[in-house]
C-alpha positions in Angstrom: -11.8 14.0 -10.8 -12.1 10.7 -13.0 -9.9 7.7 -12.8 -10.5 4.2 -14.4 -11.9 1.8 -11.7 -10.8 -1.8 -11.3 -12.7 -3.0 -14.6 -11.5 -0.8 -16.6 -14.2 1.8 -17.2 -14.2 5.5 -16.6 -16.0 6.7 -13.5 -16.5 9.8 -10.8 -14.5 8.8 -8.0 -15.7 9.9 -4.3 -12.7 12.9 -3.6 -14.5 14.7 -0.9 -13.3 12.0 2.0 -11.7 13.8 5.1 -8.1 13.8 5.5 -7.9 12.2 8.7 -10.0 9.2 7.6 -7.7 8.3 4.8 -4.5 9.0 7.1 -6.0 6.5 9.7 -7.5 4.2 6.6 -3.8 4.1 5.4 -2.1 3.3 9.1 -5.0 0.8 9.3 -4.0 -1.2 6.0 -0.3 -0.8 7.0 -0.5 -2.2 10.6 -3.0 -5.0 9.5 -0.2 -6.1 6.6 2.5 -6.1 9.5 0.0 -8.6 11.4 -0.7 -10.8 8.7 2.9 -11.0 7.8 4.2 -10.9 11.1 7.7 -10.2 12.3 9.2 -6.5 12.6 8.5 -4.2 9.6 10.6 -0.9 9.1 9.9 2.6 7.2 11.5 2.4 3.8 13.6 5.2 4.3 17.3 5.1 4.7 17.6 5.1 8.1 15.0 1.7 8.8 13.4 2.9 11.3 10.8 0.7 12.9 7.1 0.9 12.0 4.7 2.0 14.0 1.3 2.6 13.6 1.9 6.5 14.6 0.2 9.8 12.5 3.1 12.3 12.5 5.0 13.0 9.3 2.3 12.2 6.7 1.0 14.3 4.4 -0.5 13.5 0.7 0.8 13.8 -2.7 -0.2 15.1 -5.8 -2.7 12.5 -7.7 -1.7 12.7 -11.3 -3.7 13.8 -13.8 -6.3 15.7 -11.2 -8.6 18.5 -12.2 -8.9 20.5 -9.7 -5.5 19.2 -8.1 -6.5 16.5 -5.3 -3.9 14.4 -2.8 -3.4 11.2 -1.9 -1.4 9.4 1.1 1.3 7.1 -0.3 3.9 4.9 1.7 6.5 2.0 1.6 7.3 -0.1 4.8 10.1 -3.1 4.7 9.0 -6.4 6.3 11.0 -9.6 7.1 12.0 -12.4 4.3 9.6 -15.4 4.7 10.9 -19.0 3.6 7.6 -19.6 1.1 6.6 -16.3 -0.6 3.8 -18.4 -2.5 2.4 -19.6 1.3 2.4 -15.6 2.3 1.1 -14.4 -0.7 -2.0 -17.1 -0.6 -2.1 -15.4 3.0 -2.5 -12.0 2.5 -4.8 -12.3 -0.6 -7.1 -14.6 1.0 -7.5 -12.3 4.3 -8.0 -8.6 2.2 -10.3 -10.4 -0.3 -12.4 -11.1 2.6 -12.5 -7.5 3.3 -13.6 -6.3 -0.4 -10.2 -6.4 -1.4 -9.8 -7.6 -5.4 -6.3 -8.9 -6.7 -5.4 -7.3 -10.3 -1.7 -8.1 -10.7 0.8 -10.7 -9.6 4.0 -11.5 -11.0 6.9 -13.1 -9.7 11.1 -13.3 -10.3 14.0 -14.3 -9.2 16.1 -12.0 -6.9 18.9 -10.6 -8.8 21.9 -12.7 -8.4 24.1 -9.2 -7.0 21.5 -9.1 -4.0 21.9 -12.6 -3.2 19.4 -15.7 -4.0 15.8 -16.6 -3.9 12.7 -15.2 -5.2 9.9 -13.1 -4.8 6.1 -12.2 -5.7 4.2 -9.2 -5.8 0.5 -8.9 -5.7 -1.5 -5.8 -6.2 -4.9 -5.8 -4.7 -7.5 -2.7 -4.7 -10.7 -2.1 -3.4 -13.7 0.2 -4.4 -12.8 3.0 -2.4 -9.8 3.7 -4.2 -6.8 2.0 -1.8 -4.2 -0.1 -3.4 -1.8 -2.2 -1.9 1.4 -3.4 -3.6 2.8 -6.2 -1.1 5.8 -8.1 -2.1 6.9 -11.5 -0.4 10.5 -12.6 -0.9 12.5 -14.8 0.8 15.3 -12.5 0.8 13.2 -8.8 2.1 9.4 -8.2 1.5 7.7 -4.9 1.4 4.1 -3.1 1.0 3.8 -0.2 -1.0 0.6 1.9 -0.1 -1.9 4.4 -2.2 -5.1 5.6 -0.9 -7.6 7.6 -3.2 -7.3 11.0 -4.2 -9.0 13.8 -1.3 -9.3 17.5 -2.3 -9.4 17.9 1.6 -6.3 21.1 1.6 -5.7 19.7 4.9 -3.9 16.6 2.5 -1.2 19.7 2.9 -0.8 19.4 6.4 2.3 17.6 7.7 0.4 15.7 10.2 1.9 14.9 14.1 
């Protein structure tokens, strides 16, 4: 499988990494984001259930574009508002970049005015293995969207538990 790495170019990208070691890579990320935040940090689904840094119910997606088809773990999790997004983003950048973690997009807006008031910011970072993190502070919710690189592992398949 090729996929364009973080500068742009076209390159082989490692897809023969178990699935458990990109399940626990993911949970790893995830619980590490919760700490940095802090506060309690929910699954995105409708019911909110509280995060935890558990394995059951995961199992990986379709990459898109993949020949032969490979999988990747995705996931959202909800986090607490924070009064200074700018002071949490600084925060979470500075703490994966020290971990080989690169920042490739960051924007920021205002919260649409039928949610309520404040702002937000979202910062992408990736490393070289493929992971990606999409973390979003906001002073009214924030939130970190997860993908992990593509595995051709079948066991991707498997609803883990």
């Amino acid at each position: 499988m090729y996929q364009s790495d973080k500068s742009g170019n076209d390159g082989a990208m490692d897809t023969s990494k178990p699935a458990s070691e990109l399940l626990q890579r993911m949970l790893d990320l995830n619980d590490e984001t919760t700490k940095v935040h802090g506060g309690d940090w929910t699954f995105s689904g409708p019911d909110r259930a509280p995060w935890e840094k558990g394995t059951a119910g995961y199992f990986g997606r379709a990459c898109p574009g993949s020949d032969p088809v490979s999988y990747h773990y995705v996931g959202m999790i909800m986090g607490p508002a924070v009064e200074d997004p700018e002071a949490a983003i600084s925060k979470y950048v500075s703490h994966f970049e020290d971990q080989g973690f690169e920042e490739v997009n960051r924007y920021s807006e205002d919260v649409p005015s039928d949610i309520g008031s404040g702002s937000y910011i979202v910062v992408t970072l990736e490393d070289a293995e493929g992971n990606s993190l999409v973390y979003q502070a906001g002073n009214h919710l924030s939130s970190l969207s997860y993908e992990g690189p593509c595995s051709e592992d079948p066991n991707m398949l498997v609803r883990t538990t």
